[in-house]
C-alpha positions in Angstrom: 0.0 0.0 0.0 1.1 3.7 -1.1 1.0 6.6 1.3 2.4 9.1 -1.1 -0.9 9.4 -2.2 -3.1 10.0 1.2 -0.1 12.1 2.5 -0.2 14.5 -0.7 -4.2 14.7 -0.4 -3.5 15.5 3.1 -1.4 18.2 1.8 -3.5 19.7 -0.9 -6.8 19.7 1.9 -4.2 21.4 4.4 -3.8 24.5 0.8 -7.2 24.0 0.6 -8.2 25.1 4.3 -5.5 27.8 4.4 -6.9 29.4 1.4 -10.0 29.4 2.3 -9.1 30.9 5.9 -7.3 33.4 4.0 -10.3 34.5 2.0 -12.1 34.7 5.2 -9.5 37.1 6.7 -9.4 39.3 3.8 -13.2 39.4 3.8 -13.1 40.6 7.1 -10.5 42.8 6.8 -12.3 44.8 3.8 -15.9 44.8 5.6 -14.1 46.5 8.6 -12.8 48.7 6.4 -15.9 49.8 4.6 -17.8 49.7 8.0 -19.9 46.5 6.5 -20.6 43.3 8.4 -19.2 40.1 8.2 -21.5 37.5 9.7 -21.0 33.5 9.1 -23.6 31.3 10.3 -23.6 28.0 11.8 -22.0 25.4 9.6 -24.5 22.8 10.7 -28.0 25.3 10.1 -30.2 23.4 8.0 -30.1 25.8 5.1 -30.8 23.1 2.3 -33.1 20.9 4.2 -35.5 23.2 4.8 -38.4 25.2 2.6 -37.8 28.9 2.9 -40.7 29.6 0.8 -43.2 32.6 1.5 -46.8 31.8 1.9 -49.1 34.5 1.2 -49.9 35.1 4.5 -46.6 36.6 4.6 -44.5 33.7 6.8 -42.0 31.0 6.0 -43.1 27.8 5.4 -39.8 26.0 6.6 -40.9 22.8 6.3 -38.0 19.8 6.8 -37.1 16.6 5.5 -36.4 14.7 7.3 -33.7 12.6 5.1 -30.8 13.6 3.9 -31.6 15.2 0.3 -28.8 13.8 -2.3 -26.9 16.0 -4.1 -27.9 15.3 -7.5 -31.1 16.3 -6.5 -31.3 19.7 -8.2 -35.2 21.0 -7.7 -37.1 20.2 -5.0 -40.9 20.2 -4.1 -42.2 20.9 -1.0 -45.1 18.7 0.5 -46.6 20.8 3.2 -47.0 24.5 0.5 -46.6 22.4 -2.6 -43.8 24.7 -4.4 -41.0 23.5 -6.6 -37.8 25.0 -5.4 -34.2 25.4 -7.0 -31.9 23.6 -4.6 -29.3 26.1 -4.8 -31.9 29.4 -4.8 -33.7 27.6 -1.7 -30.5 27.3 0.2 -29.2 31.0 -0.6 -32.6 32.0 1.0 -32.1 30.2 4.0 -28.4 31.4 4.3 -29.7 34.9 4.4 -32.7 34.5 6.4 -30.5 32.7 9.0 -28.1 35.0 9.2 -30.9 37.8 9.9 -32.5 35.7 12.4 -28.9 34.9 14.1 -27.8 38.8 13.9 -31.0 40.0 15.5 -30.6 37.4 18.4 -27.4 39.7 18.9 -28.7 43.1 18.8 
């Protein structure tokens, strides 16, 4: 058995993080300096697992499945309002909302 290979995957996930950290720092860095805010929410939220569709009573529907939701599963329909959601566009929506929810908990 080879280790060359785990050790240089290891390697390229250690770039991987760095960079990303990096990204994060300089994001920071330029929101301070603009007087913007940088909020990151919860890794574990359940952003894609969850309906963020408006009802026309004006609230969320946030129904959740309850199984995990493959990843080549690109649109979605909700069972409790009924609407067809983008995967993507639904999980955008409950990034934002999330992170309104989680900054108003702090004001």
């Amino acid at each position: 058995m080879s280790l060359k290979g785990k050790k240089k995957r290891k390697h390229n996930r250690n770039l991987s993080d760095a960079a990303l950290g990096d990204l994060l720092n300089k994001i920071s860095y330029k929101c301070a300096w603009y007087g913007s805010v940088n909020h990151q929410i919860d890794q574990y939220a359940p952003t894609t697992k969850k309906c963020w569709n408006t009802l026309p009573d004006g609230t969320l529907c946030e129904y959740e499945w309850d199984k995990p939701i493959p990843t080549n599963v690109r649109t979605l329909k909700c069972p409790k309002c009924g609407a067809v959601l983008d995967r993507d566009v639904n999980a955008a929506k409950g990034i934002l909302i999330t992170a309104h929810r989680e900054m108003d908990k702090t004001t």
